[in-house]
C-alpha positions in Angstrom: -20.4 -48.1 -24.6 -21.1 -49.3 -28.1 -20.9 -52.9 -29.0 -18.3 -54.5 -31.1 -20.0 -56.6 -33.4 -16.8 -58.1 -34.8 -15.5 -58.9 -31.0 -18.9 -60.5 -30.4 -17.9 -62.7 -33.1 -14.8 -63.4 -32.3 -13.5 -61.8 -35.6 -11.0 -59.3 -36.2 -11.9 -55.9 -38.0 -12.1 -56.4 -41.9 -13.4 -59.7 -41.5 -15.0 -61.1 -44.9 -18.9 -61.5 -44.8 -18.3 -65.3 -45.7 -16.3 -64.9 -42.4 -18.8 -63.3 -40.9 -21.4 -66.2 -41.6 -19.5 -68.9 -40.8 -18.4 -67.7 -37.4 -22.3 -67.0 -36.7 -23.2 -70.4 -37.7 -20.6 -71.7 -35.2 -21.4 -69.7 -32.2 -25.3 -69.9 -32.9 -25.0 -73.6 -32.9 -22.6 -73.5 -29.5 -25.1 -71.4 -27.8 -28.4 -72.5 -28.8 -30.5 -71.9 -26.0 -31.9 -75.8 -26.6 -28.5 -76.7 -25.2 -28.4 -74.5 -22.4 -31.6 -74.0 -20.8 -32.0 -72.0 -17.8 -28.8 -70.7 -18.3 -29.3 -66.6 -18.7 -25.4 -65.7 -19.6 -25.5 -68.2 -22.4 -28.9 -67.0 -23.5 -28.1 -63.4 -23.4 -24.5 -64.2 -25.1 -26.6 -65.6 -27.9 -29.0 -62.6 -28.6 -25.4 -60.5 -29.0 -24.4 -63.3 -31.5 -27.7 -62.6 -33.5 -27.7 -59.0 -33.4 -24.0 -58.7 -34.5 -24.8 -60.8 -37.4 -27.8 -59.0 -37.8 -25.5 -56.0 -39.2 -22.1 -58.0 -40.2 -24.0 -60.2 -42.2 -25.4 -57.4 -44.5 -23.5 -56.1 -46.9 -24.8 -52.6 -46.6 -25.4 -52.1 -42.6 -21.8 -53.6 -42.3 -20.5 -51.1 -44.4 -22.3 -48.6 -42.5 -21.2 -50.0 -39.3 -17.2 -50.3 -40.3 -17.2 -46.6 -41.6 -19.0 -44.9 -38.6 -19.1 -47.9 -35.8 -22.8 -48.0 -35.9 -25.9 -48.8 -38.5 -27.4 -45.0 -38.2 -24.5 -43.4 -39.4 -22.7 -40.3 -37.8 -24.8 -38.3 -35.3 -24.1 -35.0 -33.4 -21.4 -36.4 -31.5 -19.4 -37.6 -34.3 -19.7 -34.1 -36.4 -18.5 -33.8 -39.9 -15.1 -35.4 -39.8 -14.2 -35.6 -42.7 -15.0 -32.1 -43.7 -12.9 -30.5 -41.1 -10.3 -27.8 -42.8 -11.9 -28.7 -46.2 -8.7 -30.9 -46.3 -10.5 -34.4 -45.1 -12.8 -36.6 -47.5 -15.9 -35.7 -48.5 -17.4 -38.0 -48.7 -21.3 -37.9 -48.0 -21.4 -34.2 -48.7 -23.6 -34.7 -52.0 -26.1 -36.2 -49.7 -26.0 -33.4 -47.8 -27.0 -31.3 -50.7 -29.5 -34.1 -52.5 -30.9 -33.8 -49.0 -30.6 -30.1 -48.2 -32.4 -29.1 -51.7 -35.3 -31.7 -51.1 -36.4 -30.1 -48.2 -34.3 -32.3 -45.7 -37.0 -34.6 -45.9 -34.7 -37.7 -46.8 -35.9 -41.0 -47.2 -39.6 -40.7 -45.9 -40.8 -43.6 -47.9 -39.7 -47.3 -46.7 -37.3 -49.0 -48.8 -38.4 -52.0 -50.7 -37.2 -55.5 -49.6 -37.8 -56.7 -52.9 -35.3 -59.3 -53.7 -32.4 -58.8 -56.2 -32.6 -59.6 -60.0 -30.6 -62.0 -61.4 -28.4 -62.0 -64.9 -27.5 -64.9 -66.5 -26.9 -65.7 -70.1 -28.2 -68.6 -72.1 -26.9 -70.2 -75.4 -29.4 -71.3 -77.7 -29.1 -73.2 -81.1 -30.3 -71.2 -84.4 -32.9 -73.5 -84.7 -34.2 -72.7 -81.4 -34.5 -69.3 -82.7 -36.2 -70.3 -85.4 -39.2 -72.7 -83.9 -39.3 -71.5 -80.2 -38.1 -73.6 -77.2 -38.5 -74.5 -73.7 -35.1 -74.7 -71.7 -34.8 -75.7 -68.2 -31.8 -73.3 -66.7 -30.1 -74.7 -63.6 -28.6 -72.0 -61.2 -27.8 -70.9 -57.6 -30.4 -68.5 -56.2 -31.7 -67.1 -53.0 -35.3 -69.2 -52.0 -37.5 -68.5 -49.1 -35.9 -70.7 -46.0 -38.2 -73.3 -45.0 -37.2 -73.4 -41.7 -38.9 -70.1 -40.9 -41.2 -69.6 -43.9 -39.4 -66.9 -44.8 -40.2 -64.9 -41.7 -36.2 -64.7 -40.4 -37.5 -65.2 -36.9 -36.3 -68.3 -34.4 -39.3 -71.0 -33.7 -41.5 -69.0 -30.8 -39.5 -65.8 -31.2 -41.6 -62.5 -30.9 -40.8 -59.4 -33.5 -40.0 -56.5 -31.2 -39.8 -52.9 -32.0 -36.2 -52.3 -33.4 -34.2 -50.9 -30.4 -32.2 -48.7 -33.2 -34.8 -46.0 -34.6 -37.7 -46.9 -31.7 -40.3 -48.4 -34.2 -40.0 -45.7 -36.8 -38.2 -47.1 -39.5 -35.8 -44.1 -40.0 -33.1 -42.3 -38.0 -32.3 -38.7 -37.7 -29.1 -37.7 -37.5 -27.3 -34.0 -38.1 -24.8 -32.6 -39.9 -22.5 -29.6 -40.8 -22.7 -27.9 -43.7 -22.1 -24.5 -45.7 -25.7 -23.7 -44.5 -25.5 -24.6 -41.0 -26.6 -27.8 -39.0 -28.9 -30.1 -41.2 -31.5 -32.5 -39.9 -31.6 -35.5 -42.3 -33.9 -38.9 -42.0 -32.6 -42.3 -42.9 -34.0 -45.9 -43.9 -32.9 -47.3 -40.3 -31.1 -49.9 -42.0 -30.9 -52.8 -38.9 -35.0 -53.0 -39.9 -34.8 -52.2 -43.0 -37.1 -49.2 -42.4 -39.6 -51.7 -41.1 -39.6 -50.8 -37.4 -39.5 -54.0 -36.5 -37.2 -56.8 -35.8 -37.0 -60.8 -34.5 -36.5 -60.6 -31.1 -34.1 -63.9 -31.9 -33.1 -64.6 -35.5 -33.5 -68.3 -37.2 -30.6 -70.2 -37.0 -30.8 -71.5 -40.3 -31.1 -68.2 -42.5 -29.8 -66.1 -39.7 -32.8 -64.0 -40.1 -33.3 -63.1 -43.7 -35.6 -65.6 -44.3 -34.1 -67.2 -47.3 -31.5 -69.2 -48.2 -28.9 -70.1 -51.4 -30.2 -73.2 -53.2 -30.3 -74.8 -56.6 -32.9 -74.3 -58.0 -34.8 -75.2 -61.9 -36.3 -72.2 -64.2 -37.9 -73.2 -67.5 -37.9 -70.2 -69.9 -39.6 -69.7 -73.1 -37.6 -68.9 -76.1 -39.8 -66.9 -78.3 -39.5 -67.7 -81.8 -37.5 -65.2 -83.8 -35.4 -64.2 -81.1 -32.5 -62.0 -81.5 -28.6 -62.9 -80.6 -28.1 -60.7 -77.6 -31.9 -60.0 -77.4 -32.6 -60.3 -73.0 -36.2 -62.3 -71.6 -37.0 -61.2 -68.8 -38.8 -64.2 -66.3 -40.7 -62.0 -63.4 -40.3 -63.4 -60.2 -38.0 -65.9 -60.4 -35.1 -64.1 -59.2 -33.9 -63.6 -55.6 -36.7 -64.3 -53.2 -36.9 -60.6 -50.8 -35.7 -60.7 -47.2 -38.3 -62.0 -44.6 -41.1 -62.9 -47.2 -40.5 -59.8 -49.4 -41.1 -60.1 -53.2 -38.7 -61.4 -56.0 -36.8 -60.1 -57.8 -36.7 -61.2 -62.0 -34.5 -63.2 -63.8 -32.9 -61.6 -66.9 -31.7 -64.1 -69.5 -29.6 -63.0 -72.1 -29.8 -65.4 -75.1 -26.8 -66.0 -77.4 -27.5 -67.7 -80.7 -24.8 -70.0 -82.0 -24.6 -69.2 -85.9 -25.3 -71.6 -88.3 -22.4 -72.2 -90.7 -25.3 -72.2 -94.2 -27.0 -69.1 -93.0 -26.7 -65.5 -92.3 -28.8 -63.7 -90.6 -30.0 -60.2 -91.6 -32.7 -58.6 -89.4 -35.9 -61.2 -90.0 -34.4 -62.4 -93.6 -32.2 -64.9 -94.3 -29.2 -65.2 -96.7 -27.7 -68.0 -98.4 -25.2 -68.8 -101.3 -25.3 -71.8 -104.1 -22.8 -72.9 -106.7 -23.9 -73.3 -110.2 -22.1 -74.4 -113.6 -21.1 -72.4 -116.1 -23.8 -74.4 -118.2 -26.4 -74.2 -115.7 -26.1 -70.1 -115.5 -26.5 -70.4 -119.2 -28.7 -73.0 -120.0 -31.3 -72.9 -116.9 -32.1 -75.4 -114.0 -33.7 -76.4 -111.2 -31.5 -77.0 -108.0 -32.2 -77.9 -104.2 -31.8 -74.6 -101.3 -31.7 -75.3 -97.9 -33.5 -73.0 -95.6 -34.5 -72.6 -92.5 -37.5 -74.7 -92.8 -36.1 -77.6 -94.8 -35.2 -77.6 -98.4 -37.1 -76.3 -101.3 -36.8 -76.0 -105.4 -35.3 -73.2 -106.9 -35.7 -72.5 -110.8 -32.6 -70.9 -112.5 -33.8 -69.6 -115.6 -31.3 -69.1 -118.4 -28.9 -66.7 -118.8 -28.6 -65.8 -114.8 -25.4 -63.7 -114.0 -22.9 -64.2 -111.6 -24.1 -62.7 -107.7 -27.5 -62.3 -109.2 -30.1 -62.6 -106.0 -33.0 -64.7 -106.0 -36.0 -64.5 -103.8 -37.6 -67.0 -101.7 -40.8 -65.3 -99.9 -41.8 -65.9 -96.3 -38.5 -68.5 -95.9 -36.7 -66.1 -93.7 -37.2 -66.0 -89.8 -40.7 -65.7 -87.9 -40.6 -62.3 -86.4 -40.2 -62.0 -82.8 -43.8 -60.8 -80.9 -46.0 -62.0 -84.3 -47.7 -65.2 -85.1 -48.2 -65.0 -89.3 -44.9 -62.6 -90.4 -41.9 -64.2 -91.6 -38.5 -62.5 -93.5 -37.5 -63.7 -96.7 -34.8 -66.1 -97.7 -32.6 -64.6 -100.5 -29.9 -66.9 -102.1 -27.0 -65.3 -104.0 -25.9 -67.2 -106.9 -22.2 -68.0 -107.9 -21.0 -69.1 -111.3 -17.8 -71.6 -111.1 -15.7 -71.7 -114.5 -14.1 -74.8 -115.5 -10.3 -74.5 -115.1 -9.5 -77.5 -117.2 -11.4 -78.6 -120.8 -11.1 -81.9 -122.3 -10.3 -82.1 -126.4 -14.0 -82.4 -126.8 -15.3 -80.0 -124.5 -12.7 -77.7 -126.3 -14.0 -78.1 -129.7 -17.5 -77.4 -129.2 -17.2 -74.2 -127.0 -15.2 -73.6 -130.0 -17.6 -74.6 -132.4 -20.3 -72.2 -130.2 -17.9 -69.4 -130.3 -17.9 -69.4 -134.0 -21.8 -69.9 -133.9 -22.1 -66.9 -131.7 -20.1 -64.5 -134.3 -22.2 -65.2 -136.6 
């Protein structure tokens, strides 16, 4: 008679995989064979422990195991229930076909164990973006447990051939279909197609071989970086189960505006304030940009939104070490609501110049 995992626990059916871990950590630390040497019920009570969590405590093979009540899936005793009449769920039945039209040959290649990636987004001032930076991001992730060294296996424990697919790595199992019985292959997902398992899990990781920490990433934000624009840091996500690779971190950087500038592709667009007498007589005024502020000549006669030019003042562009945008500044021309008496009577007196 099959196992149940959750009884071993001491759990109820539907029980949380937080639930699951903390009822493992309990009842591995209760039946640690350190406290109860000699004693063979307690030691063989505590390989059930391990192997229960050895499913519960994955997300996928507990899946697995609370939809067919086993980590190989539905096998010739089980038939195709869901199928029966064409009434039940069919769920699984593209499989069948994905399967069916590659040959039946299923998963014949192991599975990576490569650990997860890892999202996260970072803010970053506009000057950052402009210059470069190096920013220390602070996070949660999973690190190789130093207990076992990643291996997932108790101090002394041996790794045994996984009692589930034999040593394979994969299951067979059949089903029903339109065509007939089909033999498919599986990851065996207790070993994660590896054949192999600890013969006694570590205590502290419960056999995956890492553990949640907090942990310190320094990333490298290139000069002219885009808002939204995603870096990718390889390895330094989620360290793999029982010494597998990492996974990457992907950081999505925002770029807080800044309130004088606006951003266009690699250039850079500004706005200034002259005079009425300054449009028309010429002058020389101070721009702010991106690299500090420089001189700007405004000849005579310059219009209101006319556009001036300032070469290689716009943003570095992203990937190149000499290219820069350009910095274009907009001009605006205020008009004096009020005019004093003399003011007056010389725009007056230039008025009647200008007819002549």
């Amino acid at each position: 008679m099959t196992k149940d995992y959750y009884q071993v626990l001491g759990l109820s059916r539907g029980a949380t995989i937080e639930e699951v871990k903390k009822a493992y950590r309990r009842l591995s630390k209760e039946l640690h064979p350190d406290k109860h040497k000699g004693d063979k019920s307690a030691e063989q009570r505590f390989k059930e422990v391990n192997e229960a969590y050895e499913v519960l405590g994955d997300p996928q093979k507990k899946q697995m195991y609370d939809q067919f009540g086993t980590t190989s899936g539905p096998g010739m005793g089980g038939g195709f229930e869901g199928f029966s009449g064409f009434g039940g769920d069919f769920s699984g039945f593209a499989d069948i076909f994905e399967n069916f039209f590659r040959g039946g040959g299923g998963a014949r290649r192991k599975p990576s164990k490569r650990g997860e990636d890892i999202e996260i987004q970072l803010t970053a001032d506009f000057q950052d973006a402009v210059a470069g930076a190096q920013r220390e991001i602070h996070l949660n992730k999973m690190v190789r447990c130093k207990e076992c060294d990643g291996a997932g296996t108790a101090k002394g424990a041996r790794i045994v051939s996984c009692p589930d697919c034999g040593g394979t790595g994969q299951i067979t199992r059949q089903q029903q279909s339109f065509f007939g019985t089909i033999a498919q292959r599986f990851a065996c997902t207790r070993c994660n197609a590896s054949g192999e398992v600890p013969e006694q899990a570590c205590v502290s990781c419960g056999g995956e071989g890492r553990r949640e920490e907090k942990a310190t990433v320094t990333v490298r934000v290139p000069a002219g970086i885009h808002d939204g624009q995603t870096l990718r840091v390889r390895g330094e996500g989620n360290v793999g189960r029982q010494g597998a690779e990492s996974g990457d971190l992907f950081v999505r950087i925002a770029v807080k505006p800044d309130k004088r500038f606006v951003r266009e592709g690699d250039d850079i667009h500004s706005e200034i304030t002259l005079s009425a007498l300054d449009a028309i007589l010429g002058t020389q005024v101070h721009v702010e940009t991106v690299y500090g502020a420089v001189e700007l000549k405004i000849p005579q006669g310059t219009q209101p939104g006319q556009v001036f030019r300032l070469k290689d003042k716009g943003m570095p562009v992203a990937g190149t070490t000499s290219r820069t945008g350009d910095h274009y500044v907009t001009a605006h021309v205020e008009v004096p609501k009020k005019l004093s008496r003399k003011e007056r009577e010389l725009l007056e007196q230039w008025k009647d110049i200008s007819r002549e």
